[in-house]
N, C-alpha and C positions, 0 to 999 in steps of 0.2 A: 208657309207664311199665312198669316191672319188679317183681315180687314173686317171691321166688324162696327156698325152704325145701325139704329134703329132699324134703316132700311135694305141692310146687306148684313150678308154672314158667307163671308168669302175665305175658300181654304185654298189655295194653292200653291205648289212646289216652289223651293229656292233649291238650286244647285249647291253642291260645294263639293271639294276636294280634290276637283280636276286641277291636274298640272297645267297644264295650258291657262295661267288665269284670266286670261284675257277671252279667252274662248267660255270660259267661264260665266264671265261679266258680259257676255253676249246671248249668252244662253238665258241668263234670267232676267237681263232688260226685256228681251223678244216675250218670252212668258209672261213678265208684266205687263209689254202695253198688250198683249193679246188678251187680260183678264180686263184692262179697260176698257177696248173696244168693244166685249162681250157684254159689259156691265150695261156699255151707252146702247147695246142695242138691243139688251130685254127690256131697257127703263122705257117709260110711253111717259113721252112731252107733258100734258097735263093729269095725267093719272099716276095715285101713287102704286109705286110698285117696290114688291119687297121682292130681292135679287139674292139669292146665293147658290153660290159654286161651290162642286169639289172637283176634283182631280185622279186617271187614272194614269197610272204605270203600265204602259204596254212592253215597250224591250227595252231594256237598257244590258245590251251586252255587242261584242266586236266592234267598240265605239259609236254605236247607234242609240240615240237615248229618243224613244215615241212614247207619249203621253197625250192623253185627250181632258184636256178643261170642259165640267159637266155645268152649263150653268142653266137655272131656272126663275123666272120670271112670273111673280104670280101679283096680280093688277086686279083680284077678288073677282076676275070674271068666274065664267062657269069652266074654265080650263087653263091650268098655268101654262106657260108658253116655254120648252124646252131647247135649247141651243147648245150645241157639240160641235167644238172646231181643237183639232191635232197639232201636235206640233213633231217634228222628226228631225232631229238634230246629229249633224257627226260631234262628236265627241272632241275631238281634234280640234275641230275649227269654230264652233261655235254658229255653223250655217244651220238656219232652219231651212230644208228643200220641200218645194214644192214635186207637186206628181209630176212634173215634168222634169226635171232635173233626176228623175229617176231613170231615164228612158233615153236611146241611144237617140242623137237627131234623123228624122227621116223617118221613124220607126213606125208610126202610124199609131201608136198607143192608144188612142181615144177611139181611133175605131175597134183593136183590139180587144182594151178595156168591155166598151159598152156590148161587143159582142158576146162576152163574158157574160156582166153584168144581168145583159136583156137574155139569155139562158137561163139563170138562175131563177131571174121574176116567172119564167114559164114553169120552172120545174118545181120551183117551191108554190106558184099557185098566189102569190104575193098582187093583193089587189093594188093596180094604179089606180091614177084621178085621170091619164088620157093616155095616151099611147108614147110610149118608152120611145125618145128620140135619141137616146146618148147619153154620155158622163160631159163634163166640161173638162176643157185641158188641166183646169185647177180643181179638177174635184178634191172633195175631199176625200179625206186617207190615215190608217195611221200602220205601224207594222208589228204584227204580234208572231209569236210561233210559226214563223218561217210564211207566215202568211200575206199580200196586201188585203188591206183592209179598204174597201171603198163604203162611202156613205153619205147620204142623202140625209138631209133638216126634214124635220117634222113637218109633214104635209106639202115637202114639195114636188113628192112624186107618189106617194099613198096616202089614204084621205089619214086625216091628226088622231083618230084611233089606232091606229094601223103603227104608231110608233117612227122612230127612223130605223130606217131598215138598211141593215149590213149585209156586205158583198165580199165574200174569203176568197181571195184567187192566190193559190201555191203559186210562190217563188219562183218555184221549177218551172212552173208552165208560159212562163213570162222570160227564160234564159236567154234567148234571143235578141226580145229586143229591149232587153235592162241596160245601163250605161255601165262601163266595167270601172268605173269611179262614182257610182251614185250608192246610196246605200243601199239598194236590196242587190246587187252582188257581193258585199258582204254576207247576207243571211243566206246564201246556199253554201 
């Protein structure tokens, strides 16, 4: 779908074909308002700012449909301002789950997670702006090639050169304490 005004140039996914219709019509209401919430929060109150989005296809297979809405924010300062939020859907039901809904109750996932995570920033050499205290229960996330995908906004935890920077933790290595109804036990 297209939205396109002087001050947007906005491309993102509509669903179709699923049998479920109703799952369906849940799937691409939630996609919508998540393209206008992202809209309201690259726009700045008295500055004009030109806003467009596109859209990635990360899985759509074993009724799991992950996608990440790309949007950018550019206010003619000296750097457009960049915002990335996912969406992970069953197919079935039309649920977008959060990173918790992926993970059995009790499981400690966030500590998990961040000890993952806080590996990775050492190994890879990945500069922060202070000291690595964690993921949030809801971080963000999407699911690609059998992989979780964790990720961080621009400049919330490496300085706004530095990009947002992606976290790939295998399937596998999270078998434990995955929920055996969420979807990343489908992707093993």
């Amino acid at each position: 779908m297209r939205i396109v005004t002087p001050m947007l140039n906005i491309d993102y996914p509509f669903v179709y074909g699923i049998i479920n219709l109703i799952a369906q019509q849940r799937i691409n209401q939630t996609i919508y308002n998540k393209v206008l919430e992202m809209i309201n929060q690259l726009q700045y109150m008295d500055i004009p700012t030109y806003v467009s989005m596109s859209y990635e296809l990360k899985t759509n297979e074993k009724n799991v449909l992950s996608l990440s809405l790309i949007g950018l924010g550019d206010f003619r300062g000296a750097h457009p301002v960049t915002l990335v939020k996912s969406l992970n859907f069953d197919v079935n039901t039309g649920k977008n789950y959060t990173l918790i809904d992926l993970f059995k109750p009790g499981s400690n996932y966030v500590q998990v997670l961040s000890d993952m995570v806080a590996q990775q920033i050492k190994q890879r050499n990945i500069p922060i702006l202070d000291e690595f205290k964690g993921i949030r229960p809801d971080q963000d996330y999407y699911i690609a090639d059998r992989n979780l995908i964790l990720y961080f906004q621009q400049a919330e935890i490496t300085p706004y050169a530095a990009g947002i920077p992606y976290f790939s933790i295998l399937i596998e290595d999270l078998q434990d304490i995955i929920s055996d109804t969420g979807l990343l036990a489908r992707m093993i």
